[in-house]
Steps between C-alpha positions, in 0.01 A plus 500: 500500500142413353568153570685273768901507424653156380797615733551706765856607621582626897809756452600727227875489509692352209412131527143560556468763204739228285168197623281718356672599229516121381146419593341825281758388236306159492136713483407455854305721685793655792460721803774640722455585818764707672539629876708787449343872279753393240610167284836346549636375842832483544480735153410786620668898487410798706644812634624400865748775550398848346230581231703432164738207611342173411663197668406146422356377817563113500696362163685782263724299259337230278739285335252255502225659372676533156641140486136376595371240249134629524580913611674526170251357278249794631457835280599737834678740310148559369391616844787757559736230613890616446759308658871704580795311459763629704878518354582253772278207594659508879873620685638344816733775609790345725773659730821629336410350168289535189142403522372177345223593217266298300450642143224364243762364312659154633879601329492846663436387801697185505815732436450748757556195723856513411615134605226360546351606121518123354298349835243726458467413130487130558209550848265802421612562086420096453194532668396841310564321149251185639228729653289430231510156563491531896212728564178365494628242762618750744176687454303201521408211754686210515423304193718311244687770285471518179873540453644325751886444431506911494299516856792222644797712396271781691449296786868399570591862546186599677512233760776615673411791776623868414780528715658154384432636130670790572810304677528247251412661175623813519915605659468882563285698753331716259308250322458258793332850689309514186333140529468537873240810474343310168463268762376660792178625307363129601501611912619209591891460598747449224633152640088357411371403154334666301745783521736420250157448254392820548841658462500327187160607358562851602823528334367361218203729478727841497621350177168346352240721610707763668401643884255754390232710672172687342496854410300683825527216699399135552170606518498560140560108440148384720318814308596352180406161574142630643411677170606218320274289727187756447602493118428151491169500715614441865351757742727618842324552758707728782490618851334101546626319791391139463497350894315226404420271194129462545568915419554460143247442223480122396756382232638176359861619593662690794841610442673684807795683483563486870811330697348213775485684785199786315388167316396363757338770689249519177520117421549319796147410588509327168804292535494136628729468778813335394506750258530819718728339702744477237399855419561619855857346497573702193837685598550885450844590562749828515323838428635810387560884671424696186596913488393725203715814462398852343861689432678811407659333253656144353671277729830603518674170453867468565524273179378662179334178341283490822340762342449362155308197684095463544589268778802490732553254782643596825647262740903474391631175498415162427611393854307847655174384305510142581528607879227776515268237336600272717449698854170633370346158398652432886261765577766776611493807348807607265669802588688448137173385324490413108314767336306509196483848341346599194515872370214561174540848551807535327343325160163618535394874494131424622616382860613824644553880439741668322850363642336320785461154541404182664664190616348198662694224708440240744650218753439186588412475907319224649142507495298697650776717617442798690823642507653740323677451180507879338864552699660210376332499106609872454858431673554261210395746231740738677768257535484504100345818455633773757299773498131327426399616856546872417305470133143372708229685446224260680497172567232269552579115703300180452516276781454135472118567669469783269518272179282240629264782559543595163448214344373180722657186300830652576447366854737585817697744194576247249485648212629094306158386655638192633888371581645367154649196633518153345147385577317851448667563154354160404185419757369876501286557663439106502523257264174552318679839430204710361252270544297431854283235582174717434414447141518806329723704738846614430788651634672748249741697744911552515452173770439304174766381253727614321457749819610832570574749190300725312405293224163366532578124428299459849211614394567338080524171660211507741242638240613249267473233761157642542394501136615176449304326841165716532453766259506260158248627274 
Protein backbone atom coordinates (compact mmCIF):
# COMPACT_ATOMS: atom_id res chain seq x y z
CA UNK A 1 0.00 0.00 0.00
CA UNK A 2 1.19 3.69 -0.84
CA UNK A 3 -0.10 4.71 2.37
CA UNK A 4 -0.48 3.35 6.08
CA UNK A 5 -3.66 0.81 6.23
CA UNK A 6 -6.72 2.09 8.38
CA UNK A 7 -6.84 -1.72 9.43
CA UNK A 8 -4.76 -4.39 9.59
CA UNK A 9 -6.02 -8.05 10.11
CA UNK A 10 -3.60 -11.13 11.73
CA UNK A 11 -5.08 -14.46 9.99
CA UNK A 12 -6.67 -15.12 6.72
CA UNK A 13 -9.20 -17.77 7.50
CA UNK A 14 -12.90 -17.02 7.15
CA UNK A 15 -13.47 -14.57 10.00
CA UNK A 16 -10.46 -12.60 9.29
CA UNK A 17 -11.17 -12.39 5.38
CA UNK A 18 -15.16 -11.67 6.54
CA UNK A 19 -13.21 -8.27 9.07
CA UNK A 20 -11.85 -7.19 6.15
CA UNK A 21 -14.38 -7.69 3.99
CA UNK A 22 -16.62 -5.25 6.19
CA UNK A 23 -13.91 -2.73 6.79
CA UNK A 24 -13.04 -2.30 2.68
CA UNK A 25 -16.88 -2.33 2.33
CA UNK A 26 -16.86 0.89 4.58
CA UNK A 27 -13.71 2.43 2.23
CA UNK A 28 -10.99 1.70 4.61
CA UNK A 29 -7.68 1.07 3.73
CA UNK A 30 -7.26 -3.19 4.84
CA UNK A 31 -4.26 -5.47 4.96
CA UNK A 32 -4.20 -9.18 5.72
CA UNK A 33 -1.57 -10.78 6.95
CA UNK A 34 -1.52 -14.55 6.87
CA UNK A 35 1.08 -17.24 8.28
CA UNK A 36 0.38 -20.00 6.11
CA UNK A 37 1.40 -19.83 1.63
CA UNK A 38 -2.36 -19.86 1.25
CA UNK A 39 -5.70 -17.90 2.66
CA UNK A 40 -8.24 -19.71 4.71
CA UNK A 41 -7.44 -21.59 8.01
CA UNK A 42 -9.49 -24.07 8.97
CA UNK A 43 -10.70 -23.57 4.99
CA UNK A 44 -8.29 -24.99 3.38
CA UNK A 45 -8.06 -28.23 0.53
CA UNK A 46 -5.05 -30.11 -0.64
CA UNK A 47 -4.05 -33.40 -1.96
CA UNK A 48 -2.94 -35.44 1.28
CA UNK A 49 -3.31 -38.90 -0.10
CA UNK A 50 -2.32 -39.29 -3.90
CA UNK A 51 -1.90 -36.56 -6.64
CA UNK A 52 -5.67 -36.10 -7.86
CA UNK A 53 -7.65 -36.75 -4.52
CA UNK A 54 -8.33 -33.49 -2.83
CA UNK A 55 -9.47 -33.83 0.81
CA UNK A 56 -10.62 -30.93 2.88
CA UNK A 57 -8.07 -30.72 5.54
CA UNK A 58 -9.91 -29.12 8.62
CA UNK A 59 -13.89 -28.24 7.93
CA UNK A 60 -15.63 -29.95 4.61
CA UNK A 61 -19.41 -29.37 5.03
CA UNK A 62 -20.70 -25.76 5.45
CA UNK A 63 -24.16 -25.57 6.48
CA UNK A 64 -23.35 -22.52 7.96
CA UNK A 65 -21.71 -20.80 5.48
CA UNK A 66 -24.97 -20.65 3.39
CA UNK A 67 -27.33 -19.68 6.31
CA UNK A 68 -24.70 -16.88 7.24
CA UNK A 69 -26.36 -13.43 7.47
CA UNK A 70 -23.24 -11.60 6.01
CA UNK A 71 -21.58 -14.87 3.66
CA UNK A 72 -24.77 -14.73 1.72
CA UNK A 73 -25.01 -11.18 1.02
CA UNK A 74 -21.40 -11.54 -0.84
CA UNK A 75 -21.28 -11.99 -4.85
CA UNK A 76 -18.97 -15.48 -4.44
CA UNK A 77 -20.52 -17.14 -7.16
CA UNK A 78 -18.74 -14.34 -9.01
CA UNK A 79 -15.38 -15.76 -7.95
CA UNK A 80 -16.03 -19.44 -9.08
CA UNK A 81 -17.90 -20.22 -5.91
CA UNK A 82 -20.48 -23.36 -6.49
CA UNK A 83 -21.94 -24.92 -3.60
CA UNK A 84 -23.21 -29.01 -4.05
CA UNK A 85 -26.17 -29.93 -2.36
CA UNK A 86 -26.20 -33.43 -1.64
CA UNK A 87 -29.63 -35.54 -2.05
CA UNK A 88 -29.36 -36.08 1.66
CA UNK A 89 -28.32 -33.39 4.12
CA UNK A 90 -26.96 -36.31 6.68
CA UNK A 91 -27.89 -40.45 7.52
CA UNK A 92 -27.39 -42.07 10.91
CA UNK A 93 -27.29 -45.69 9.86
CA UNK A 94 -28.39 -47.97 12.93
CA UNK A 95 -28.21 -51.82 13.59
CA UNK A 96 -30.97 -54.03 12.12
CA UNK A 97 -33.01 -51.07 11.07
CA UNK A 98 -33.43 -48.32 8.52
CA UNK A 99 -31.20 -45.35 8.80
CA UNK A 100 -32.49 -42.02 10.10
CA UNK A 101 -32.06 -39.23 7.18
CA UNK A 102 -32.48 -35.57 7.10
CA UNK A 103 -33.89 -34.31 3.72
CA UNK A 104 -34.14 -30.45 2.70
CA UNK A 105 -37.62 -30.73 3.02
CA UNK A 106 -39.10 -30.65 6.77
CA UNK A 107 -42.40 -33.09 5.57
CA UNK A 108 -40.06 -35.61 3.91
CA UNK A 109 -38.12 -35.95 6.53
CA UNK A 110 -40.58 -35.71 9.31
CA UNK A 111 -42.29 -38.89 7.66
CA UNK A 112 -39.41 -41.03 7.27
CA UNK A 113 -39.48 -40.84 11.08
CA UNK A 114 -42.42 -43.04 11.03
CA UNK A 115 -43.88 -42.41 14.68
CA UNK A 116 -42.22 -39.94 15.58
CA UNK A 117 -43.23 -37.69 12.16
CA UNK A 118 -45.65 -35.15 14.19
CA UNK A 119 -42.70 -34.46 17.08
CA UNK A 120 -40.40 -33.62 14.66
CA UNK A 121 -42.84 -31.23 12.98
CA UNK A 122 -43.73 -29.44 16.16
CA UNK A 123 -39.35 -29.24 17.44
CA UNK A 124 -37.15 -28.80 14.24
CA UNK A 125 -40.32 -28.01 11.38
CA UNK A 126 -41.55 -25.09 14.06
CA UNK A 127 -38.27 -23.85 14.34
CA UNK A 128 -37.53 -24.03 10.38
CA UNK A 129 -40.85 -21.92 9.69
CA UNK A 130 -39.42 -19.13 12.54
CA UNK A 131 -35.77 -19.10 11.28
CA UNK A 132 -36.29 -15.99 9.80
CA UNK A 133 -37.21 -14.53 12.84
CA UNK A 134 -34.52 -16.46 15.05
CA UNK A 135 -31.32 -15.91 13.20
CA UNK A 136 -29.66 -12.87 13.67
CA UNK A 137 -29.81 -13.63 17.48
CA UNK A 138 -28.15 -16.92 17.28
CA UNK A 139 -25.55 -15.38 15.00
CA UNK A 140 -25.17 -12.50 17.10
CA UNK A 141 -23.98 -11.49 20.74
CA UNK A 142 -26.21 -11.35 23.37
CA UNK A 143 -28.35 -8.35 22.84
CA UNK A 144 -32.14 -7.73 23.07
CA UNK A 145 -33.80 -9.49 19.98
CA UNK A 146 -35.58 -7.90 17.81
CA UNK A 147 -38.27 -10.55 17.84
CA UNK A 148 -38.30 -11.81 20.98
CA UNK A 149 -41.57 -13.95 21.62
CA UNK A 150 -40.15 -16.14 18.44
CA UNK A 151 -36.46 -16.43 20.19
CA UNK A 152 -38.54 -17.71 23.71
CA UNK A 153 -40.45 -20.47 21.93
CA UNK A 154 -36.66 -21.20 20.57
CA UNK A 155 -35.24 -21.08 23.82
CA UNK A 156 -37.66 -23.49 25.65
CA UNK A 157 -36.68 -26.26 23.30
CA UNK A 158 -33.06 -25.37 23.12
CA UNK A 159 -32.46 -25.24 26.79
CA UNK A 160 -32.82 -28.62 27.45
CA UNK A 161 -29.40 -30.79 26.77
CA UNK A 162 -29.44 -33.22 23.62
CA UNK A 163 -29.88 -36.35 25.21
CA UNK A 164 -32.96 -35.12 27.40
CA UNK A 165 -34.34 -33.64 23.96
CA UNK A 166 -34.00 -36.72 22.47
CA UNK A 167 -35.69 -38.70 25.59
CA UNK A 168 -38.38 -36.42 26.03
CA UNK A 169 -39.27 -35.15 22.63
CA UNK A 170 -38.84 -37.76 20.56
CA UNK A 171 -40.28 -42.01 21.43
CA UNK A 172 -38.27 -44.09 18.84
CA UNK A 173 -34.47 -44.77 18.52
CA UNK A 174 -34.07 -43.59 15.09
CA UNK A 175 -34.80 -40.08 15.58
CA UNK A 176 -33.53 -39.86 19.19
CA UNK A 177 -29.91 -41.38 17.39
CA UNK A 178 -30.56 -38.64 15.01
CA UNK A 179 -30.55 -35.69 17.68
CA UNK A 180 -27.83 -37.37 19.65
CA UNK A 181 -25.09 -37.04 16.67
CA UNK A 182 -26.82 -33.38 15.82
CA UNK A 183 -25.75 -33.10 19.15
CA UNK A 184 -22.47 -34.42 19.53
CA UNK A 185 -21.05 -31.88 16.84
CA UNK A 186 -20.82 -29.41 20.08
CA UNK A 187 -17.81 -31.91 21.78
CA UNK A 188 -19.10 -31.64 24.77
CA UNK A 189 -21.29 -34.67 26.34
CA UNK A 190 -24.91 -34.89 25.44
CA UNK A 191 -26.19 -34.65 29.20
CA UNK A 192 -24.47 -30.54 29.06
CA UNK A 193 -26.14 -27.51 27.44
CA UNK A 194 -25.67 -26.28 24.65
CA UNK A 195 -26.17 -29.62 23.03
CA UNK A 196 -29.66 -29.73 22.49
CA UNK A 197 -29.08 -25.88 20.79
CA UNK A 198 -26.88 -27.01 18.45
CA UNK A 199 -28.86 -30.11 17.57
CA UNK A 200 -31.48 -27.75 16.96
CA UNK A 201 -29.68 -25.24 14.69
CA UNK A 202 -28.17 -28.00 12.74
CA UNK A 203 -31.33 -29.68 12.03
CA UNK A 204 -32.72 -26.70 11.13
CA UNK A 205 -30.01 -25.70 8.74
CA UNK A 206 -30.33 -29.10 6.49
CA UNK A 207 -33.75 -27.67 5.84
CA UNK A 208 -33.00 -23.82 5.55
CA UNK A 209 -29.72 -23.63 4.10
CA UNK A 210 -29.10 -27.27 3.47
CA UNK A 211 -25.46 -29.09 4.59
CA UNK A 212 -23.58 -28.18 1.54
CA UNK A 213 -19.89 -28.17 0.55
CA UNK A 214 -17.98 -26.09 -2.41
CA UNK A 215 -17.24 -27.52 -5.69
CA UNK A 216 -13.15 -28.56 -5.42
CA UNK A 217 -13.10 -28.17 -1.97
CA UNK A 218 -13.40 -25.76 1.00
CA UNK A 219 -10.66 -24.06 -0.26
CA UNK A 220 -12.72 -22.69 -2.96
CA UNK A 221 -14.93 -20.78 -0.22
CA UNK A 222 -11.56 -18.67 1.45
CA UNK A 223 -10.39 -18.14 -2.47
CA UNK A 224 -13.62 -16.57 -3.14
CA UNK A 225 -13.74 -14.45 -0.24
CA UNK A 226 -9.93 -13.25 -0.95
CA UNK A 227 -10.77 -12.02 -4.50
CA UNK A 228 -13.66 -10.46 -3.28
CA UNK A 229 -11.45 -8.78 -0.64
CA UNK A 230 -8.73 -7.66 -3.45
CA UNK A 231 -11.87 -6.58 -5.59
CA UNK A 232 -12.72 -4.19 -3.09
CA UNK A 233 -9.09 -2.82 -2.31
CA UNK A 234 -7.76 -5.00 0.59
CA UNK A 235 -4.27 -6.42 -0.13
CA UNK A 236 -3.22 -10.24 1.46
CA UNK A 237 -0.19 -10.45 2.37
CA UNK A 238 1.02 -14.43 2.70
CA UNK A 239 3.75 -16.60 3.96
CA UNK A 240 3.71 -13.52 7.03
CA UNK A 241 4.05 -14.80 10.42
CA UNK A 242 3.24 -11.96 12.78
CA UNK A 243 5.22 -12.97 16.37
CA UNK A 244 4.87 -9.75 17.57
CA UNK A 245 2.64 -6.56 17.30
CA UNK A 246 5.32 -3.92 17.25
CA UNK A 247 5.85 -6.22 13.67
CA UNK A 248 3.07 -4.75 11.86
CA UNK A 249 2.82 -1.37 10.17
CA UNK A 250 0.92 1.26 12.39
CA UNK A 251 -2.96 1.29 12.06
CA UNK A 252 -5.98 2.67 13.91
CA UNK A 253 -7.41 -0.97 14.18
CA UNK A 254 -5.95 -4.47 14.81
CA UNK A 255 -8.24 -7.22 14.18
CA UNK A 256 -6.80 -10.84 14.95
CA UNK A 257 -8.25 -13.83 13.94
CA UNK A 258 -6.38 -15.92 16.45
CA UNK A 259 -7.86 -18.14 19.49
CA UNK A 260 -6.12 -16.82 23.14
CA UNK A 261 -3.54 -18.99 23.46
CA UNK A 262 -1.62 -17.51 19.62
CA UNK A 263 -3.24 -14.10 20.85
CA UNK A 264 -1.41 -13.82 23.32
CA UNK A 265 1.89 -14.96 22.15
CA UNK A 266 1.61 -11.78 19.58
CA UNK A 267 -0.42 -9.54 22.07
CA UNK A 268 0.47 -10.30 25.37
CA UNK A 269 3.11 -7.71 26.02
CA UNK A 270 0.30 -5.33 25.30
CA UNK A 271 -2.30 -6.56 27.63
CA UNK A 272 -2.78 -5.19 31.20
CA UNK A 273 -2.69 -7.93 33.55
CA UNK A 274 -6.09 -8.81 34.69
CA UNK A 275 -6.76 -9.05 31.28
CA UNK A 276 -4.41 -11.96 30.23
CA UNK A 277 -5.27 -13.66 33.10
CA UNK A 278 -8.69 -14.07 32.05
CA UNK A 279 -7.22 -14.84 28.66
CA UNK A 280 -4.95 -17.55 30.04
CA UNK A 281 -7.96 -19.27 31.80
CA UNK A 282 -9.67 -19.43 28.48
CA UNK A 283 -10.67 -23.27 28.23
CA UNK A 284 -9.93 -25.43 25.04
CA UNK A 285 -11.55 -28.64 25.31
CA UNK A 286 -11.96 -32.22 23.31
CA UNK A 287 -9.98 -32.41 19.97
CA UNK A 288 -10.48 -34.49 17.12
CA UNK A 289 -8.41 -37.73 15.34
CA UNK A 290 -9.18 -36.78 11.76
CA UNK A 291 -8.40 -39.58 8.68
CA UNK A 292 -8.74 -38.64 4.94
CA UNK A 293 -9.30 -41.66 2.65
CA UNK A 294 -8.32 -42.06 -1.20
CA UNK A 295 -10.52 -45.32 -2.45
CA UNK A 296 -11.19 -47.80 -5.13
CA UNK A 297 -14.45 -46.91 -5.11
CA UNK A 298 -17.75 -45.46 -3.02
CA UNK A 299 -18.27 -46.56 0.39
CA UNK A 300 -20.03 -49.55 0.26
CA UNK A 301 -22.71 -48.83 2.80
CA UNK A 302 -24.92 -51.57 4.06
CA UNK A 303 -27.94 -49.06 3.85
CA UNK A 304 -28.57 -47.57 0.42
CA UNK A 305 -29.62 -43.95 1.63
CA UNK A 306 -26.12 -43.83 3.33
CA UNK A 307 -25.09 -43.35 0.08
CA UNK A 308 -27.44 -40.66 -1.08
CA UNK A 309 -26.06 -38.55 2.06
CA UNK A 310 -23.16 -35.67 1.94
CA UNK A 311 -22.84 -36.36 5.58
CA UNK A 312 -23.46 -39.53 7.60
CA UNK A 313 -22.93 -39.91 11.33
CA UNK A 314 -21.49 -42.94 12.85
CA UNK A 315 -21.82 -43.84 16.40
CA UNK A 316 -25.36 -46.07 16.60
CA UNK A 317 -27.45 -45.28 19.30
CA UNK A 318 -28.57 -42.55 21.30
CA UNK A 319 -27.46 -44.41 24.50
CA UNK A 320 -23.90 -45.58 22.47
CA UNK A 321 -23.35 -41.74 21.61
CA UNK A 322 -24.20 -40.30 24.87
CA UNK A 323 -21.60 -42.81 26.45
CA UNK A 324 -18.63 -42.39 23.96
CA UNK A 325 -19.05 -38.59 24.58
CA UNK A 326 -19.18 -39.10 27.84
CA UNK A 327 -15.86 -41.42 28.42
CA UNK A 328 -13.96 -39.17 26.05
CA UNK A 329 -14.81 -35.80 27.79
CA UNK A 330 -13.63 -38.30 30.95
CA UNK A 331 -10.56 -38.35 29.00
CA UNK A 332 -10.66 -42.22 28.01
CA UNK A 333 -10.46 -43.09 24.70
CA UNK A 334 -13.65 -44.76 22.94
CA UNK A 335 -13.14 -47.97 21.45
CA UNK A 336 -16.92 -47.35 19.91
CA UNK A 337 -16.23 -43.61 19.16
CA UNK A 338 -18.97 -41.26 17.38
CA UNK A 339 -17.77 -40.59 14.01
CA UNK A 340 -18.35 -37.85 11.73
CA UNK A 341 -17.97 -38.83 8.05
CA UNK A 342 -18.51 -36.84 5.13
CA UNK A 343 -18.08 -38.31 1.51
CA UNK A 344 -17.99 -35.09 -1.46
CA UNK A 345 -16.66 -37.45 -3.75
CA UNK A 346 -19.73 -39.02 -4.57
CA UNK A 347 -21.46 -35.41 -5.60
CA UNK A 348 -18.51 -33.80 -6.85
CA UNK A 349 -16.47 -34.99 -9.94
CA UNK A 350 -13.45 -32.52 -9.21
CA UNK A 351 -12.39 -34.39 -5.89
CA UNK A 352 -11.06 -37.56 -7.30
CA UNK A 353 -10.42 -39.67 -10.50
CA UNK A 354 -12.59 -41.46 -12.48
CA UNK A 355 -14.56 -43.88 -9.97
CA UNK A 356 -12.30 -43.08 -7.10
CA UNK A 357 -13.03 -41.16 -4.25
CA UNK A 358 -12.50 -39.55 -0.96
CA UNK A 359 -14.00 -39.62 2.42
CA UNK A 360 -13.04 -37.69 5.47
CA UNK A 361 -14.04 -38.57 9.20
CA UNK A 362 -13.02 -37.90 12.61
CA UNK A 363 -13.46 -38.65 16.60
CA UNK A 364 -13.63 -36.97 19.44
CA UNK A 365 -10.54 -38.08 22.01
CA UNK A 366 -9.36 -36.02 24.75
CA UNK A 367 -6.94 -33.49 24.07
CA UNK A 368 -3.89 -33.78 23.14
CA UNK A 369 -4.24 -37.43 22.66
CA UNK A 370 -1.55 -39.46 21.45
CA UNK A 371 -3.18 -42.55 20.95
CA UNK A 372 -4.48 -44.10 18.27
CA UNK A 373 -7.90 -43.62 16.96
CA UNK A 374 -7.60 -44.92 13.06
CA UNK A 375 -8.62 -48.72 14.50
CA UNK A 376 -11.55 -47.75 16.23
CA UNK A 377 -12.91 -44.72 13.51
CA UNK A 378 -12.59 -47.26 10.56
CA UNK A 379 -14.18 -50.24 12.76
CA UNK A 380 -17.27 -48.03 12.89
CA UNK A 381 -17.36 -47.34 9.16
CA UNK A 382 -17.00 -51.12 8.83
CA UNK A 383 -19.49 -51.91 11.36
CA UNK A 384 -21.91 -49.97 8.83
CA UNK A 385 -19.98 -50.33 5.85
CA UNK A 386 -18.26 -53.91 5.57
CA UNK A 387 -15.91 -53.91 3.12
CA UNK A 388 -14.50 -50.03 3.37
CA UNK A 389 -11.12 -51.56 4.52
CA UNK A 390 -10.61 -53.47 1.23
CA UNK A 391 -11.73 -50.23 -1.13
CA UNK A 392 -8.44 -47.97 0.54
CA UNK A 393 -6.27 -46.76 -1.68
CA UNK A 394 -4.12 -44.36 0.82
CA UNK A 395 -4.86 -42.91 3.74
CA UNK A 396 -3.55 -40.02 5.39
CA UNK A 397 -4.20 -39.49 9.74
CA UNK A 398 -4.30 -36.16 11.56
CA UNK A 399 -3.44 -36.38 15.04
CA UNK A 400 -4.64 -34.00 17.59
CA UNK A 401 -0.72 -32.41 17.48
CA UNK A 402 -0.95 -32.61 13.83
CA UNK A 403 -3.94 -30.06 13.63
CA UNK A 404 -2.59 -27.73 16.05
CA UNK A 405 0.43 -27.80 13.86
CA UNK A 406 -1.66 -27.06 11.12
CA UNK A 407 -3.34 -24.46 12.26
CA UNK A 408 -2.23 -22.88 15.88
CA UNK A 409 -5.71 -21.42 17.31
CA UNK A 410 -6.92 -24.93 17.17
CA UNK A 411 -4.80 -25.48 20.29
CA UNK A 412 -4.09 -29.08 22.01
CA UNK A 413 -6.49 -30.36 18.57
CA UNK A 414 -9.52 -28.41 19.08
CA UNK A 415 -10.72 -27.75 16.14
CA UNK A 416 -14.30 -25.64 18.27
CA UNK A 417 -11.41 -23.31 19.52
CA UNK A 418 -12.61 -23.28 22.95
CA UNK A 419 -15.21 -25.74 25.08
CA UNK A 420 -18.89 -24.47 24.21
CA UNK A 421 -20.17 -24.54 27.61
CA UNK A 422 -22.53 -22.13 29.34
CA UNK A 423 -20.05 -19.36 30.12
CA UNK A 424 -17.86 -19.66 26.79
CA UNK A 425 -20.98 -19.60 24.45
CA UNK A 426 -21.82 -16.32 26.21
CA UNK A 427 -18.34 -14.83 27.90
CA UNK A 428 -16.08 -15.88 24.80
CA UNK A 429 -13.38 -15.41 25.02
CA UNK A 430 -14.38 -12.91 27.95
CA UNK A 431 -16.92 -10.70 28.40
CA UNK A 432 -15.67 -7.81 26.32
CA UNK A 433 -16.10 -10.55 23.59
CA UNK A 434 -14.20 -8.91 20.61
CA UNK A 435 -13.07 -6.13 22.24
CA UNK A 436 -9.69 -5.95 24.62
CA UNK A 437 -8.66 -3.38 26.80
CA UNK A 438 -6.06 -1.90 24.18
CA UNK A 439 -7.95 0.65 22.23
CA UNK A 440 -8.05 -0.31 18.84
CA UNK A 441 -7.31 -4.07 19.13
CA UNK A 442 -9.70 -6.82 18.39
CA UNK A 443 -10.25 -10.29 18.55
CA UNK A 444 -12.12 -11.66 15.38
CA UNK A 445 -11.50 -15.54 15.79
CA UNK A 446 -14.01 -18.82 16.16
CA UNK A 447 -13.15 -18.00 20.26
CA UNK A 448 -15.52 -15.02 19.65
CA UNK A 449 -19.33 -15.15 19.48
CA UNK A 450 -21.61 -16.55 17.87
CA UNK A 451 -18.38 -19.03 17.87
CA UNK A 452 -17.48 -21.89 15.94
CA UNK A 453 -19.04 -22.29 12.24
CA UNK A 454 -18.06 -21.19 9.01
CA UNK A 455 -19.92 -18.15 8.74
CA UNK A 456 -17.91 -15.19 9.39
CA UNK A 457 -20.26 -13.42 11.96
CA UNK A 458 -16.83 -13.38 14.10
CA UNK A 459 -15.12 -11.43 12.09
CA UNK A 460 -18.83 -9.12 10.84
CA UNK A 461 -19.18 -8.30 14.39
CA UNK A 462 -15.65 -7.38 15.35
CA UNK A 463 -15.04 -5.07 12.25
CA UNK A 464 -18.21 -3.48 12.92
CA UNK A 465 -17.34 -3.08 16.54
CA UNK A 466 -14.22 -1.58 15.14
CA UNK A 467 -15.81 0.85 12.70
CA UNK A 468 -18.09 1.98 15.06
CA UNK A 469 -15.23 2.72 18.18
CA UNK A 470 -11.96 3.82 16.16
CA UNK A 471 -12.19 3.86 12.55
CA UNK A 472 -15.28 6.67 12.28
CA UNK A 473 -14.55 8.84 9.49
Amino acid sequence: MSTSPDAVIVGAGPNGLAAAIVLASAGRRVIVYEAEASVGGGCRSAELTLPGFVHDICSAVHPMAVASPFLRTLPLASYGLEWIEPPTMVAHPLDGQAAATVERSVERTATSLGGDADNYRRVIGSIASAWPKIEESVFAPLGWPRHPLSLVSFFLKAVHPAERLARTRFSEARARALVAGLGAHTMVPLDRFPTGAVALVLGVAAHTAGWVFPRGGSQQLANALARHLESLGGTIVTQAPIRRLEELPKARAILCDLSPQPFLQIAGSVLPHRYRRRLERYRYGLAAFKVDWALDGPVPWRDPACATAGTVHLGGTLEEIAASEHDTWSGKISTRPFVLLAQPSLFDDTRAPQGKHTVWAYCHVPARSTADGLTHIEGQIERFAPGFRDRILARRVMTPADIERHNPNLVGGDIAAGVTDVWQLFARPTWRAYSTPVRGLYLCSASTPPGVGVHGMCGYHAATRALNEVLRE
